[in-house]
C-alpha positions in Angstrom: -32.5 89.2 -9.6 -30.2 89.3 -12.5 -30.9 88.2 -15.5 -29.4 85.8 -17.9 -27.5 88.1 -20.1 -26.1 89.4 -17.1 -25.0 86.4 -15.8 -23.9 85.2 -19.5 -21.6 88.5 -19.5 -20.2 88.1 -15.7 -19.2 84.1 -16.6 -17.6 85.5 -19.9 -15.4 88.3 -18.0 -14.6 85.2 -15.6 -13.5 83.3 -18.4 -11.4 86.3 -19.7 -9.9 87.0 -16.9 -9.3 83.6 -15.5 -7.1 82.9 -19.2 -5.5 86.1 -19.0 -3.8 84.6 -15.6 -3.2 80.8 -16.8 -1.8 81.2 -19.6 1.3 83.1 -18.3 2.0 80.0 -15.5 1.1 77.2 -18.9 3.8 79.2 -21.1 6.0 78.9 -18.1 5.8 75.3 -17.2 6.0 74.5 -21.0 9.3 76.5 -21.0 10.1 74.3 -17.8 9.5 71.1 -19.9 11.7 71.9 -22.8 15.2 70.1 -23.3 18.2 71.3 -21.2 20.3 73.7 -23.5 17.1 74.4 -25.6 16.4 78.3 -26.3 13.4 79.6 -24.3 10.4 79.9 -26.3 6.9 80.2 -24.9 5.6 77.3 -27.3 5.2 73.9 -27.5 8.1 72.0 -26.7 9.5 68.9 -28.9 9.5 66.3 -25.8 8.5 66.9 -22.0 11.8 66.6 -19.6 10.6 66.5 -16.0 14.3 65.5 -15.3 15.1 69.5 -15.0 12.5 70.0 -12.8 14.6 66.9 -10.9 18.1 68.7 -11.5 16.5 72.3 -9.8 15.9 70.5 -7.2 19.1 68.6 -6.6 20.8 72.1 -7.9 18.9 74.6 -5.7 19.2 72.7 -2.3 15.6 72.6 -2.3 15.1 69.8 0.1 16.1 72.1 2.6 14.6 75.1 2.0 11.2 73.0 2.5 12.1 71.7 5.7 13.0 75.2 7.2 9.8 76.8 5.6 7.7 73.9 7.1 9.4 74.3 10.4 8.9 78.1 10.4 5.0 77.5 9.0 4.1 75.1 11.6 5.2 77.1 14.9 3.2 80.0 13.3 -0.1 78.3 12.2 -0.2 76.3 15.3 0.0 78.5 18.3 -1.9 80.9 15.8 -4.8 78.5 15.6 -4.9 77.5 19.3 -5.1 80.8 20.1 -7.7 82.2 17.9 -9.8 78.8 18.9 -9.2 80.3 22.6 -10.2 83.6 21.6 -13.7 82.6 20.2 -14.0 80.5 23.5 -13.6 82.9 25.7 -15.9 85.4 23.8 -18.3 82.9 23.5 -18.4 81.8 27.5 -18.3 86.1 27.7 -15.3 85.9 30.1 -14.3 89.0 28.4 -16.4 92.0 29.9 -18.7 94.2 27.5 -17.1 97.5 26.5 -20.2 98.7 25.7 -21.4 99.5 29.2 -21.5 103.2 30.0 
């Protein structure tokens, strides 16, 4: 069983660990916010502009790079997932003979 200052470390390392990751990705959506033409600076910006996020979009064509990544992610995942749901079928029935016969 482990014991509460074990667990009070192991949350504390989680906590540690789980910053060390975030705050990277909140510096750079803060950067993301700032005003067009504004120097990149990992602080707080002086108003939140979510039209850039608007002009990368418009800018980098990204309307269709989502429509051929969900094209190409849909005729993976689905015949994927039919298949692995036949799989565990037919092992379940036991269609597939035992290998373990000598």
């Amino acid at each position: 069983m482990i014991d509460r200052r074990e667990q009070a470390l192991t949350y504390a390392m989680l906590g540690i660990f789980s910053l060390i990751a975030l705050v990277p990705i909140a510096g750079i959506v803060l950067t993301a916010l700032q005003a067009p033409g504004q120097l990149a600076t990992f602080g707080e910006p002086s108003g939140f502009h979510l039209s850039n996020f608007a002009k990368a979009w418009d800018e980098g064509n990204f309307s269709s790079y989502l429509r051929s990544s969900t094209i190409v992610a849909v005729s993976v995942v689905v015949p994927e997932t039919v298949a692995a749901s036949a799989g565990t079928e037919i092992v379940a029935v036991g269609l597939v003979a035992s290998t373990s016969q000598v």
